[in-house]
C-alpha positions in Angstrom: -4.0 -12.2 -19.1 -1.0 -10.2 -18.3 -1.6 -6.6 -17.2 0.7 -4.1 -18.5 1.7 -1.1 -15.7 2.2 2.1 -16.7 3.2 5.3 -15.7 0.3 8.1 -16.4 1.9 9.2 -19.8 1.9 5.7 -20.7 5.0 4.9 -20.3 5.5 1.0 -19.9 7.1 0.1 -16.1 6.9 -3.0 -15.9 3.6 -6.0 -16.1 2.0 -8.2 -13.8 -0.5 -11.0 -13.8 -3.9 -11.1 -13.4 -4.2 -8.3 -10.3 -4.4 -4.5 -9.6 -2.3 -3.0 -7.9 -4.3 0.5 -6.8 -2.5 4.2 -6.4 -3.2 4.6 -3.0 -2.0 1.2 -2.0 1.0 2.1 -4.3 1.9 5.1 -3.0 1.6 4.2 0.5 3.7 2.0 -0.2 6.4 3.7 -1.9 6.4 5.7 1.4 6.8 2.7 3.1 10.1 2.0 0.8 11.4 5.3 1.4 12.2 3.8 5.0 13.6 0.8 3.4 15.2 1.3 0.2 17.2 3.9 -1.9 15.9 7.5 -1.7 15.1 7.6 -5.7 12.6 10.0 -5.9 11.4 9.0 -9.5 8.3 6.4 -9.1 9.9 4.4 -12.5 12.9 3.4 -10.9 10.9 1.4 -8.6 7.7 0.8 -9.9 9.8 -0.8 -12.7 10.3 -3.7 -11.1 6.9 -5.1 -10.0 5.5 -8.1 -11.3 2.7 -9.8 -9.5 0.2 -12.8 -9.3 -3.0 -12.9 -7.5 -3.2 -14.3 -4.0 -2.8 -13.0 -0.2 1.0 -12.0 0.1 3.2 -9.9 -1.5 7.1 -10.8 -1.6 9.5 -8.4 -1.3 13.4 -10.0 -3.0 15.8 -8.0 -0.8 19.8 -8.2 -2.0 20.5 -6.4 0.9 23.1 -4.5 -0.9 24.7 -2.5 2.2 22.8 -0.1 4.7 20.5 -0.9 7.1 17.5 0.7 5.1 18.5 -0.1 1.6 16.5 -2.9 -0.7 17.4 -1.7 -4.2 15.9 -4.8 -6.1 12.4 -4.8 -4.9 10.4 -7.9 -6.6 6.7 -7.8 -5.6 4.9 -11.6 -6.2 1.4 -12.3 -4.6 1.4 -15.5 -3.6 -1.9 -17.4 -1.9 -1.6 -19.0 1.0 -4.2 -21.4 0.9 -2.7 -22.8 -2.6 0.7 -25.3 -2.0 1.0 -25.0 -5.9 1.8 -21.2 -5.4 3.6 -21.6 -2.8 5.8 -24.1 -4.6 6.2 -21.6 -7.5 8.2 -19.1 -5.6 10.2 -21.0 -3.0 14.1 -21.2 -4.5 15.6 -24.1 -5.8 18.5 -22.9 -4.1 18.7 -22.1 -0.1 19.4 -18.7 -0.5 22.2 -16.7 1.2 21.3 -15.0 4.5 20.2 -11.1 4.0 19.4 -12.1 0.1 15.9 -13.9 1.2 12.6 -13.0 0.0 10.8 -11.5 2.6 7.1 -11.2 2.4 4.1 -8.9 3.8 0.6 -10.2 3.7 -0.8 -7.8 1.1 -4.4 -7.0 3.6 -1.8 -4.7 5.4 -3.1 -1.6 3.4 -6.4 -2.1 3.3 -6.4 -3.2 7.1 -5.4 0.7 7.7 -2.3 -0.2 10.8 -0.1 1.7 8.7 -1.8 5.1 10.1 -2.3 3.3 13.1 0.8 1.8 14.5 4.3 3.0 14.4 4.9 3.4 10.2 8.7 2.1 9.9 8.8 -0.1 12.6 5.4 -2.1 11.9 6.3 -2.4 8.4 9.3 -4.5 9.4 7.8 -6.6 11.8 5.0 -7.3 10.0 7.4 -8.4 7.0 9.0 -10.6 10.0 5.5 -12.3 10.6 4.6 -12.8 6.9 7.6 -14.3 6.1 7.6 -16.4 9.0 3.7 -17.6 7.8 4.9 -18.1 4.3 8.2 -20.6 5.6 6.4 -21.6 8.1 9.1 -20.7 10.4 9.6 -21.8 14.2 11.3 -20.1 17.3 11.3 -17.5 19.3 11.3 -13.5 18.4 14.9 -13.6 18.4 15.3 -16.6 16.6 12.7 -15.6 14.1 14.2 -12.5 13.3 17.7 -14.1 12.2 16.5 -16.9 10.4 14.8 -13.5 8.6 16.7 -11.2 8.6 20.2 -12.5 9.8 22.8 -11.4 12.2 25.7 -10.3 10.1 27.0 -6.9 11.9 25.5 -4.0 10.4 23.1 -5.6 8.1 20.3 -8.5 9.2 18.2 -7.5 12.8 20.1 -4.3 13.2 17.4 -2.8 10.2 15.4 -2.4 13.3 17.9 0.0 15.2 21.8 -0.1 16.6 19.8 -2.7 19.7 17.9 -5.2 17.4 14.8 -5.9 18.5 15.2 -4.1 21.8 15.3 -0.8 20.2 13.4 2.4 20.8 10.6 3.4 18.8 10.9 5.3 15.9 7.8 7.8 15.7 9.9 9.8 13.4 12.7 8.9 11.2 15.2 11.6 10.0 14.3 10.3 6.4 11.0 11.9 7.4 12.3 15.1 7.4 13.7 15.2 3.5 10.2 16.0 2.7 10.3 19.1 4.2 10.4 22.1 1.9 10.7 24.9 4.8 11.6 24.8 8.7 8.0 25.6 9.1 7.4 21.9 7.5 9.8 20.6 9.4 8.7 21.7 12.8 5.0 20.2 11.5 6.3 16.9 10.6 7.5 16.9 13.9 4.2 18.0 16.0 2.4 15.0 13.5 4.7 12.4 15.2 4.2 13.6 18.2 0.7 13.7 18.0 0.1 10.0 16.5 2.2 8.9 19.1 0.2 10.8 21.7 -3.1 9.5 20.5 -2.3 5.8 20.0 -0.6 5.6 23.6 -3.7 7.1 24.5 -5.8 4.3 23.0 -3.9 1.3 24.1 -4.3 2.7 27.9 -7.9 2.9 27.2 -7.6 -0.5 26.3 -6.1 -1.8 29.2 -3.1 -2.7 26.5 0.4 -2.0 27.5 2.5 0.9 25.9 5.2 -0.1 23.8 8.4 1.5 24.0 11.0 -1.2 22.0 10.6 -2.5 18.7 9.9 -5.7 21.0 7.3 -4.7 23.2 4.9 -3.5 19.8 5.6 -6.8 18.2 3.9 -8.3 21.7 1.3 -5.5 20.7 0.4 -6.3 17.6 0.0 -10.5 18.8 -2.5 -9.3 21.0 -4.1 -7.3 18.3 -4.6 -10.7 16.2 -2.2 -9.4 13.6 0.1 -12.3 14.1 -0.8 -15.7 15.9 1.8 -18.4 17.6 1.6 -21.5 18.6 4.4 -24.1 20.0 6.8 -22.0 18.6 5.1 -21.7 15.3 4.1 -18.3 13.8 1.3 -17.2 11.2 -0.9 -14.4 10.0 -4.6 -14.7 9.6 -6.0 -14.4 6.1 -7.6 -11.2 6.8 -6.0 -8.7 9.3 -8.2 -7.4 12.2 -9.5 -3.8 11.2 -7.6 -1.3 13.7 -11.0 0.2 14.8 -12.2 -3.2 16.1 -9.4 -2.8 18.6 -8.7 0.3 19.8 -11.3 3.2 19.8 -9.5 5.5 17.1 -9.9 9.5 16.9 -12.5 10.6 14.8 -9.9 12.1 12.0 -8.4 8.5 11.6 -11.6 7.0 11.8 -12.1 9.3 8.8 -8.9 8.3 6.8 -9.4 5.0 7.6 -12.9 5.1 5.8 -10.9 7.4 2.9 -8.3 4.5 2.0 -11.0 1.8 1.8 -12.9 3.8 -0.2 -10.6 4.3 -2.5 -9.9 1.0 -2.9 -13.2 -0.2 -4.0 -13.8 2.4 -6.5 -10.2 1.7 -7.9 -10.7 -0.6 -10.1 -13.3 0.9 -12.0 -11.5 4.4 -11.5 -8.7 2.2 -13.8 -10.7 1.0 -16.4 -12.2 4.3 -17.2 -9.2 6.1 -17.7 -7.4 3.3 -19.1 -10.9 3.5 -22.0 -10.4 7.0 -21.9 -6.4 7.3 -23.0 -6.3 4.2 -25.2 -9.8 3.5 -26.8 -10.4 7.6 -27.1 -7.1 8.9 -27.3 -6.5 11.4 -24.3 -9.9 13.4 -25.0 -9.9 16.9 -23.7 -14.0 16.1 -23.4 -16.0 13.3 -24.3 -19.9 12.9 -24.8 -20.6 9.9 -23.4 -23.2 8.4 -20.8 -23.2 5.7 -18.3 -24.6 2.7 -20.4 -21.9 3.3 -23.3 -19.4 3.5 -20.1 -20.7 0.1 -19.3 -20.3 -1.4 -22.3 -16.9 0.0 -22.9 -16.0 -0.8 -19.2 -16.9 -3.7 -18.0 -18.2 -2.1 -15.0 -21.4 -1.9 -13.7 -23.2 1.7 -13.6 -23.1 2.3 -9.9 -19.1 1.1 -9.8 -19.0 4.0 -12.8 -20.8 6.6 -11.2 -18.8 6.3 -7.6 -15.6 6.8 -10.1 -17.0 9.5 -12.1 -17.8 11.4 -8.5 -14.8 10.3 -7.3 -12.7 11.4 -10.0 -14.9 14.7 -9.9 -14.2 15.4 -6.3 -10.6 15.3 -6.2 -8.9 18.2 -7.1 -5.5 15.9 -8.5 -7.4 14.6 -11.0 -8.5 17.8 -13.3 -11.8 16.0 -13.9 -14.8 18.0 -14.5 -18.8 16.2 -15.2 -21.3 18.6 -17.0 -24.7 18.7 -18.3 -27.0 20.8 -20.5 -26.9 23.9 -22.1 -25.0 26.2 -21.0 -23.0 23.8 -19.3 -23.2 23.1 -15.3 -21.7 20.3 -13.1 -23.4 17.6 -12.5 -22.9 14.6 -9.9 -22.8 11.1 -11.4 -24.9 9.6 -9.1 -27.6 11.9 -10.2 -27.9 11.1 -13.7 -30.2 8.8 -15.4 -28.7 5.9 -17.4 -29.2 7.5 -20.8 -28.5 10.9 -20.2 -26.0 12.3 -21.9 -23.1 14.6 -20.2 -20.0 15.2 -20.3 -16.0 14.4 -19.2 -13.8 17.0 -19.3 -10.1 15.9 -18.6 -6.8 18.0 -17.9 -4.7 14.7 -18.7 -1.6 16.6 -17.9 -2.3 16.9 -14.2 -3.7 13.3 -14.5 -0.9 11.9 -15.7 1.0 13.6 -12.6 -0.8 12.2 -10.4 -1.8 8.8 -11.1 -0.1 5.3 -12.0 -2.2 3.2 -14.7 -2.3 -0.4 -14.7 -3.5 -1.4 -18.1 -4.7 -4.8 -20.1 -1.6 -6.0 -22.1 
């Protein structure tokens, strides 16, 4: 079964295989890529390239073609660790040439929730270091580690992580960062939110008893002693399942609360899919539909509580245009409150929908 993925007007960007690849995880990392590859603002001219299969790591094909931060052919392939028969599948026939490797990241690195935790750009590429390390089952040092991944030609290879390798500073904030900003006012608050995530997760690792980093280095040394990567005699690998940030450090209350958000997100988002994926292609882009959460079951697949935490989720966010009402006249109603059999109804801008969401669909 191939799965078809789409754009929110349908538009066909590529397909992968057996998976889902949710929004959120998708968009955080497209924000990831922003630090790594061209600066395309239009989500087809990346998205386009995906393909997948199911398993524990995702690998990133980098051509390398010039720039420290550019990867404009991004190929995404899960591949499962504990399978030598995927693993086989995707290693080259060829050796290939140094900066032109396929460099992996264990695809538990969203869920796990270290991307609002630790240092965005900088984890990113170390954690790509360790993955790919786990998926060659690579030996050496940091140093050496990093070349065999990255390489050493002069301007290109270890020097992604800053002008000093692996003995750069930190970067809280990257000048890429700024582009976003529509105003100085949204500048000067990009900046104060760098300032204080760094503030609050030096504050945690001293309450910890955890050194503070300050070189791209000293975090990798951080995130070993956070479980995220594990060696021995020389030999480096990533656990199945990442350690959850808030096991480790005690984590403000508002990241404590996005953390929770994400994951949330990404249980409901595979029912979230399916409905609008009925929606658009069994119904046709309804305006409204009369409907209730058996014949949503049956047309699903999903089960009637997966439904009705999508229906309330797709209810509750304002990006989605999605309205739930009952009765006559007409009031709003939360999924979770209805029976079974009752009727109500979906009421769908598709327009702001289709702005705001990616599809993956059966092909």
């Amino acid at each position: 079964m191939w799965l078809a993925w789409r754009s929110g007007d349908g538009q066909e960007l590529g397909t992968a295989k057996e998976t889902v690849l949710p929004d959120e995880r998708l968009m955080d990392l497209e924000a990831d890529i922003d630090s790594l590859a061209d600066r395309r603002r239009r989500v087809g001219e990346r998205s386009s390239r995906l393909r997948a299969m199911p398993g524990s790591y995702v690998t990133w094909l980098n051509t390398r073609a010039g720039g420290r931060h550019r990867c404009p052919a991004l190929s995404f392939l899960w591949q499962d660790q504990r399978a030598e028969s995927h693993m086989s599948t995707v290693t080259p026939t060829v050796p290939p040439q140094r900066g032109e490797e396929e460099l992996s990241l264990h695809n538990d690195w969203f869920p796990s929730g270290w991307m609002h935790v630790l240092p965005r750009h900088h984890a990113l590429l170390l954690t790509m270091l360790f993955g790919t390390a786990t998926v060659r089952q690579l030996r050496g040092n940091l140093d050496t580690l990093a070349v065999q991944v990255f390489g050493d030609e002069p301007g290109r290879g270890i020097s992604a992580f800053g002008d000093e390798g692996l003995d750069s500073p930190l970067l809280w904030l990257e000048d890429d960062d700024l582009e976003y900003a529509e105003s100085p006012e949204d500048a000067a608050q990009i900046r104060a939110d760098a300032e204080e995530h760094q503030a609050w997760f030096e504050a945690a690792l001293r309450a910890a008893s955890l050194p503070v980093p300050s070189t791209v280095r000293e975090l990798a040394a951080v995130m070993e002693s956070f479980g995220i990567v594990q060696q021995s005699e020389g030999r480096w690998s990533v656990p199945y399942h990442l350690p959850r940030p808030e096991n480790v450090l005690a984590l403000p209350d508002e990241i404590l609360a996005r953390l929770q958000s994400l994951r949330r997100h990404l249980t409901i988002e595979p029912a979230k899919q399916a409905l609008l994926s009925y929606l658009a292609d069994s119904l046709g882009y309804p305006a409204a539909v009369s409907t209730s959460l058996d014949r949503l079951e049956r047309a699903t697949g999903c089960s009637v509580d997966e439904l009705r935490e999508a229906l309330d989720y797709l209810a509750d966010e304002e990006d989605y245009g999605t309205k739930l009402l009952r009765g006559d006249p007409a009031i709003p109603v939360r999924a979770r409150d209805l029976a079974v059999h009752a009727r109500f109804q979906i009421c769908m801008d598709w327009q702001q929908i289709n702005e705001n969401t990616i599809n993956v669909q059966l092909g």
